[in-house]
N, C-alpha and C positions, 0 to 999 in steps of 0.2 A: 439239397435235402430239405422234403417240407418242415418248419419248424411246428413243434409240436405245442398244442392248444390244450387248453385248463378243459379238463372234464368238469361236465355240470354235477352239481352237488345231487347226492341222493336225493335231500328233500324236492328241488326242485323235476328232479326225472318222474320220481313219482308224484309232482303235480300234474307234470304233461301227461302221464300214464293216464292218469285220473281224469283227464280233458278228454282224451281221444275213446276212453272206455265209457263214460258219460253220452258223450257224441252216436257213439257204436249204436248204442242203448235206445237215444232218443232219437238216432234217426229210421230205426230199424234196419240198419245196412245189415246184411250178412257179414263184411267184414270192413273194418277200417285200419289202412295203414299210414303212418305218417313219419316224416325220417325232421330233424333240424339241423343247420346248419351256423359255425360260427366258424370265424377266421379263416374259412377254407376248407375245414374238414367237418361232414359228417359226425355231430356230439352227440346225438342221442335217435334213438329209431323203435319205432312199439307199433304192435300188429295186436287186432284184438277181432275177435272172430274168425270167420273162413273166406279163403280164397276162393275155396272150391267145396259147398255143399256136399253132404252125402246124397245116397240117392234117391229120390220125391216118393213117398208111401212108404219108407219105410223105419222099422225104429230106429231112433239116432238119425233121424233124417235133417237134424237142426246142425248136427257136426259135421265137420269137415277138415279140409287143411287148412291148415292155418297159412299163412301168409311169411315171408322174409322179405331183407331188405333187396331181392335179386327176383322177385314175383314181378312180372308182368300183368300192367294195368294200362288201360286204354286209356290216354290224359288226352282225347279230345280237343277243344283251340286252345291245346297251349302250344300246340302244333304249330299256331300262329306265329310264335313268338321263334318256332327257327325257319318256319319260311321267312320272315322278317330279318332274321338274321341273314340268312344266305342271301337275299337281295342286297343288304346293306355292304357285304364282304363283294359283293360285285362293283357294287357302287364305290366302293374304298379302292379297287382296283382301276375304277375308270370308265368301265365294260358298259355303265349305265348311268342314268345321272334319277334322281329321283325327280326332274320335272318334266322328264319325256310321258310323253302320254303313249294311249294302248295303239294308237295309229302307226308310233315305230315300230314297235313287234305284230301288231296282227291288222295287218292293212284292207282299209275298208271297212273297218268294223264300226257299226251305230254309235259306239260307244268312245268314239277317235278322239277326245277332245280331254278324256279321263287322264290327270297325270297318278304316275304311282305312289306319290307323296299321300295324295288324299286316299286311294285304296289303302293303304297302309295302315294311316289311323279312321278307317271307319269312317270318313268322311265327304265321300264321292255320291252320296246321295245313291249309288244301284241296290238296287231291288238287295233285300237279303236273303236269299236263296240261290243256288240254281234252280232253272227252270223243270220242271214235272216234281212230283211229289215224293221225294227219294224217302223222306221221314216216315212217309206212311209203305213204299213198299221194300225200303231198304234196300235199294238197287240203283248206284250212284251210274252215273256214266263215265262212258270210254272216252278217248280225250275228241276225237270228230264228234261226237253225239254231245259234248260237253258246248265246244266251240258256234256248234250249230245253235245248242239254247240260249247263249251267251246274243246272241243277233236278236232272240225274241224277249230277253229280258228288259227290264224297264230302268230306268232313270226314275227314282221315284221321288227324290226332293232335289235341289238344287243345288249346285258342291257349297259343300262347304255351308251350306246354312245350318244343321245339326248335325250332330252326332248319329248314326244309323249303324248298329251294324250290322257288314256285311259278308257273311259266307262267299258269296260270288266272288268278292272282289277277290277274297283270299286264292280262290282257285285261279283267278285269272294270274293273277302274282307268281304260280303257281307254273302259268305257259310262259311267263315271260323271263323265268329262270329258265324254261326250258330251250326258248328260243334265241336266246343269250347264250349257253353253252353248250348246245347240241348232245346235251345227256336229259335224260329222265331226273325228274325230280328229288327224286330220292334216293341216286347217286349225288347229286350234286349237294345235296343235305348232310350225305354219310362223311364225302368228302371236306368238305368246308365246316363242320360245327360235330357233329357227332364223334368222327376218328378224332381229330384234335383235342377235345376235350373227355378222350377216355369213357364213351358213352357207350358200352360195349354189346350193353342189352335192350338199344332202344334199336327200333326200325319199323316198319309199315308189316311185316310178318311175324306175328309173336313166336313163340315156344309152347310147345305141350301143354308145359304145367304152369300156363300163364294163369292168372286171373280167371273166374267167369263172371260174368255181368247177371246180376238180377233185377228183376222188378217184385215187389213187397208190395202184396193185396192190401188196401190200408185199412181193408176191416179182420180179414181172415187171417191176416199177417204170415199168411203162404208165402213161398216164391218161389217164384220162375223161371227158368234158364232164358236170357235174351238171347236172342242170336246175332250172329257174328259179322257184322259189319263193314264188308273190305269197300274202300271209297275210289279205288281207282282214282279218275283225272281229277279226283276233288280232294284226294289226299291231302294236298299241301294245307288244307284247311282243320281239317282235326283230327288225320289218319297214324297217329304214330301211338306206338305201344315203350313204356317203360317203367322203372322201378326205382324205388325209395332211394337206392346208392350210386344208380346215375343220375337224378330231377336233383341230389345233393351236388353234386360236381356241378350240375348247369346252375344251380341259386349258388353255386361258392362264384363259378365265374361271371353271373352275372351282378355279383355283390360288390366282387372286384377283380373287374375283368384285365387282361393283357392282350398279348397281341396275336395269341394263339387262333383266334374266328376272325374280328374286326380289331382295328385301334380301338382302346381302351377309351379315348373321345366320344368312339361312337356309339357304342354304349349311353355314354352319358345324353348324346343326342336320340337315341333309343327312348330314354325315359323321361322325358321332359315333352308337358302337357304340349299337346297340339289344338286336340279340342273337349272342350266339357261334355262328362257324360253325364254331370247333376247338374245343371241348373243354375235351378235355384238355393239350392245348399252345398254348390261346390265343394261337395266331398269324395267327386272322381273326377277324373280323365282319363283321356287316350293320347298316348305319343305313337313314334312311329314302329308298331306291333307290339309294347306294353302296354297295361293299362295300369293305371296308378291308382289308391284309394287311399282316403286321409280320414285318420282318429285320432283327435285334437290334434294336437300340433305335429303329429309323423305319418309322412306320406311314406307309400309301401309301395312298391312295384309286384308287378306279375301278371296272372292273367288265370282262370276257369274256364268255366263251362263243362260240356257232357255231352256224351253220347250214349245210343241205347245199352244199359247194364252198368255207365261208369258215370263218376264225378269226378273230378280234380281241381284241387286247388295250389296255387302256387302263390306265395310272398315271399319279398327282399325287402328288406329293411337295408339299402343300401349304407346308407353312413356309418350304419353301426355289423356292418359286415355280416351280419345274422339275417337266415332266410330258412322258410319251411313248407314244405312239400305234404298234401294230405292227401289221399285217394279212398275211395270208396265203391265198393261193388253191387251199384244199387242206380235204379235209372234215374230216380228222384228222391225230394227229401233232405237230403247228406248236403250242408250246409260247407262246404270242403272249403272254401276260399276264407269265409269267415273264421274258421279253426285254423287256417295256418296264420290266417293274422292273429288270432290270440295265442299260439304258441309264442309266435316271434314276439309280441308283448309280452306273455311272462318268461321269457327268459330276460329281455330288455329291463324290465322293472328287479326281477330276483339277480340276476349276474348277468350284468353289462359287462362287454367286454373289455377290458384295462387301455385306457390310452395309452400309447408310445411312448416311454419318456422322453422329455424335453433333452436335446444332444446342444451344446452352444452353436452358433453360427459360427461357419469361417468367415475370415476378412472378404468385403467384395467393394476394392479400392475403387471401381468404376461407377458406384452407386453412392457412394458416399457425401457427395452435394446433394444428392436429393432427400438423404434421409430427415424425418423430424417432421415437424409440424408447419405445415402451408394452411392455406385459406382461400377459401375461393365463395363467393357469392353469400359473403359472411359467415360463413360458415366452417370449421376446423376440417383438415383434410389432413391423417396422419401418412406418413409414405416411411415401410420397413422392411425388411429380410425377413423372410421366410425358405426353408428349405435352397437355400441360394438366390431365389429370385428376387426383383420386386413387386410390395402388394403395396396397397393402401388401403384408406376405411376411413365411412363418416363416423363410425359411432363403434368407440370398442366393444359395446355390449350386444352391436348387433352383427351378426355373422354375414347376413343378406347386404350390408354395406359396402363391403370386403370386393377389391378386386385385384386379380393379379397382370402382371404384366409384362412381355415378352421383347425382346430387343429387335428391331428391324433393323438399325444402321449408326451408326452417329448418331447421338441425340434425338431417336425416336424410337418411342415403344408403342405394342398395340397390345390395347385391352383382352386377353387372352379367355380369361376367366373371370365370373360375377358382374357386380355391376356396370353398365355400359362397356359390355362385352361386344368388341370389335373397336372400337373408339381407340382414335390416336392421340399419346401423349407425347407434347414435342417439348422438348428443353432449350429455351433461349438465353444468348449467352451475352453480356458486357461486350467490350472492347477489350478487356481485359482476359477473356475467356470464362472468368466466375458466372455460375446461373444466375441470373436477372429472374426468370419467371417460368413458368411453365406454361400449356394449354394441354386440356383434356378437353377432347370433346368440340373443342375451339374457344372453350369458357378457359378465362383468365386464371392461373393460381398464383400467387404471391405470399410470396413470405409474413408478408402483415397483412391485418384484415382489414379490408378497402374498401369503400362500398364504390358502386356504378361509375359515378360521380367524380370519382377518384382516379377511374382507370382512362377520366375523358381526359385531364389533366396533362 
C-alpha cells in the first residue's frame, strides 16, 4: 500500500499556479502544463491555456482545449534519458558492458573505436546530427538510410576532450539496443521502463486528442499548427509522446528508484557527473543519459530540449525526493527546464518534505571494536552504525566526508559508498585477537593520533 503523502498547502499551490500562468504569459505558448512530484506521488498539476487552439481566422480563434494531466505532449531528448535507461537495464543484465565500442554491434563501421560510455554522456566527440537535414525537411530516416549516413558522418572533436552533444550518438544507442535484443526499439523501451513503471500513455504514437505543437509569430503573436514529426530510426533520440501523470511516475522513480527498470545503484551511477557542460562556471554536467544543473548549493537532475511545436522540461531534486515535469506547446521561447527547476525550489524552500524519524539502532556485536574515534594522518576518523551498517566521517558537519562500508569476509570491508568509494578497509588483530589497528586505503588508522614517525617505530 503506497503510503500517503502531505498535500501542498494552498498558499503554496497557488504560488506554483502563479509561476506556470506568468510563464504561459511571458512565453507566449498556447499552453503550459506542469505536474510536481514529492515522495512518490504526483502533489500538485495546473494546465494554463490550450492544448489544442480553436480554428485560425476565426472568433475565439485564441481558445481551445485545455489541457489535463493525461494530454499528450512531445518531451523530445528526454527520450534520452529512457534510451539510457534501457541500455543500462541491459548492461545490469550482463547482455553488454558499457566499454564495448560500436565495432561489437555494427561491424566495420568508421566509427569502430566509439565506446558506449562516451555516446551516453555526450562525449564521443560525433557530429551532432544525423546526416542530411532532417530539421529543415522533417523527414527522419529509416534504419538502412539511417546506418548508411552514420558511415559519412564525422568524428568532430576528440573523445572525450568536451562535452558535445550528440543526436547521432543517441540513434546509434538506439541500433545497439536493437542489435542486442533482436526487437525494434520501442518494444524494448515498452518492455523494460515504460510497462514497469505504469507509463500507460507514453509511446512513439500519440492519441487524438494529444497536444498540438505551435510556433508564435514574435511580432504578430499569430500561431501556427507545426507539423507532426514521426522520427522513425532516430526515435530513440527525442521520439516519445507523454503526459503530466506519467513524466510524475518517471521523476517519482527516478528520485528514488527500485528495482523495477535497473538497480536502484544504477540510477545513482546514471546521475553522477561524467563530463562538464559549463566550464568554466561548473553549473552543469552530464552523466550517463542525465544531465545535472546546480543553483547554489542543489544539483538537480534531468534533462530538455525540443522539438518542432514542443518544449519540455524535467527536474529531480534527488535527495529531497521532489521532482517536476513542465511542457509547453510552442517551438521556442518556453523556458521549460528552468520552471521546473523553480517549482522544485519553491516547494523545497515553502515545504520540504519531513525527514524520517530517527528509529534507535539494533545491537550489531560484530562491529563493535570498531566503533568510536580512530585517527589516521592526524587527523580524527569517527566509525558508526547507521541503518545497520558501517559508516565513518572526517567531519560531522560535512555530509561529503561520510562513507559507508560493506563486509567482504573476516576482517575486511570495502568502501561501498562516499568517500573513497571502492577502497578496502582491513582490521588487524593482537595475538590476542583484540584490533590493534586498521588500514583504509592502505593508510594507517590507530586508536591514537600518531604522526608518520610514529608509525616507523
Amino acid at each position: 500500500m503506497t503510503p500517503e503523502v502531505e498535500p501542498l498547502s494552498d498558499a503554496l499551490a497557488r504560488d506554483l499556479r502563479h509561476r506556470v500562468a506568468e510563464a504561459q504569459r511571458s512565453w507566449r505558448s498556447p499552453g503550459v502544463s506542469a505536474g510536481v512530484v514529492r515522495d512518490g506521488q504526483l502533489v500538485w498539476s495546473g494546465h494554463v491555456g490550450s492544448a489544442r487552439l480553436g480554428a485560425p481566422g476565426r472568433a475565439g480563434a485564441g481558445e481551445g482545449v485545455a489541457a489535463d494531466d493525461d494530454t499528450q505532449f512531445m518531451i523530445g531528448s528526454v527520450t534520452k534519458t529512457f534510451t539510457a535507461l534501457t541500455v543500462m537495464s541491459l548492461r545490469d543484465e550482463g547482455r553488454l558492458s558499457l566499454d564495448d565500442t560500436l565495432e561489437t554491434y555494427l561491424p566495420g563501421t568508421r566509427h569502430a573505436r566509439v565506446p558506449l560510455r562516451q555516446m551516453l554522456a555526450h562525449a564521443s566527440g560525433l557530429q551532432r546530427e544525423p546526416v542530411g537535414n532532417i530539421w529543415e525537411s522533417l523527414q527522419a530516416p529509416e534504419r538502412e538510410a539511417f546506418l548508411a549516413g552514420v558511415e559519412e558522418a564525422e568524428q568532430v572533436l576528440p573523445a572525450h576532450h568536451a562535452f558535445h552533444y550528440s543526436n547521432l550518438a543517441y540513434g546509434l544507442l538506439g541500433q545497439v539496443v536493437e542489435r542486442v535484443t533482436g526487437q525494434d526499439w520501442e518494444h524494448v523501451v515498452q518492455e523494460r521502463v515504460l510497462g514497469p513503471l505504469g507509463m500507460t500513455r507514453t509511446g512513439l504514437v500519440p492519441a487524438t486528442d494529444r497536444a498540438l505543437g505551435y510556433q508564435v509569430d514574435p511580432y504578430a503573436g499569430t500561431a501556427s499548427e507545426e507539423p507532426l514529426f514521426t522520427l522513425n530510426a532516430t526515435a530513440p533520440l527525442g521520439g516519445l509522446w507523454s503526459t503530466v501523470a506519467d513524466m510524475a511516475r518517471y521523476a517519482a522513480y527516478v528520485a528514488r528508484p527500485d528495482d523495477r527498470v535497473v538497480r536502484p545503484e544504477t540510477i545513482d551511477e546514471m546521475c553522477r557527473p561524467i563530463i562538464m557542460t559549463d566550464v568554466d562556471g561548473w553549473g552543469g554536467a552530464y552523466g550517463l543519459g542525465f544531465g545535472m544543473g546546480r543553483r547554489g548549493d542543489r544539483v538537480f537532475v534531468g534533462h530538455g530540449r525540443a522539438m518542432p511545436g514542443f518544449l519540455t522540461g524535467l527536474r529531480v531534486r534527488r535527495r529531497d525526493g521532489i521532482g517536476a515535469v513542465v511542457f509547453a506547446n510552442a517551438t521556442s521561447n518556453a523556458m521549460t527546464l528552468a520552471l521546473a527547476t523553480d517549482l522544485v525550489e519553491a516547494v523545497l524552500d515553502s515545504e520540504p518534505s519531513a525527514p524520517a524519524p530517527w528509529v534507535p539502532e539494533a545491537e550489531q556485536p560484530a562491529l563493535a571494536e570498531l566503533l568510536g574515534l580512530w585517527w589516521s594522518e592526524g587527523s580524527p576518523l569517527t566509525f558508526f552504525v547507521r541503518d545497520g551498517g558501517l559508516w565513518s566521517r572526517l567531519d560531522e558537519h560535512d555530509p561529503l566526508s561520510e562513507t559507508r562500508y560493506a563486509a567482504e569476509g573476516p576482517d575486511r570491508f570495502r568502501a561501498v559508498e562516499g568517500r573513497e568509494r571502492g577502497e578496502v578497509l582491513e582490521v588487524v588483530r593482537d595475538a590476542d585477537g583484540s584490533v590493534a589497528k586498521l588500514y583504509f586505503a592502505t593508510y594507517a588508522v590507530t586508536r591514537a593520533p600518531l604522526a608518520f614517525a610514529d608509525l616507523q617505530a
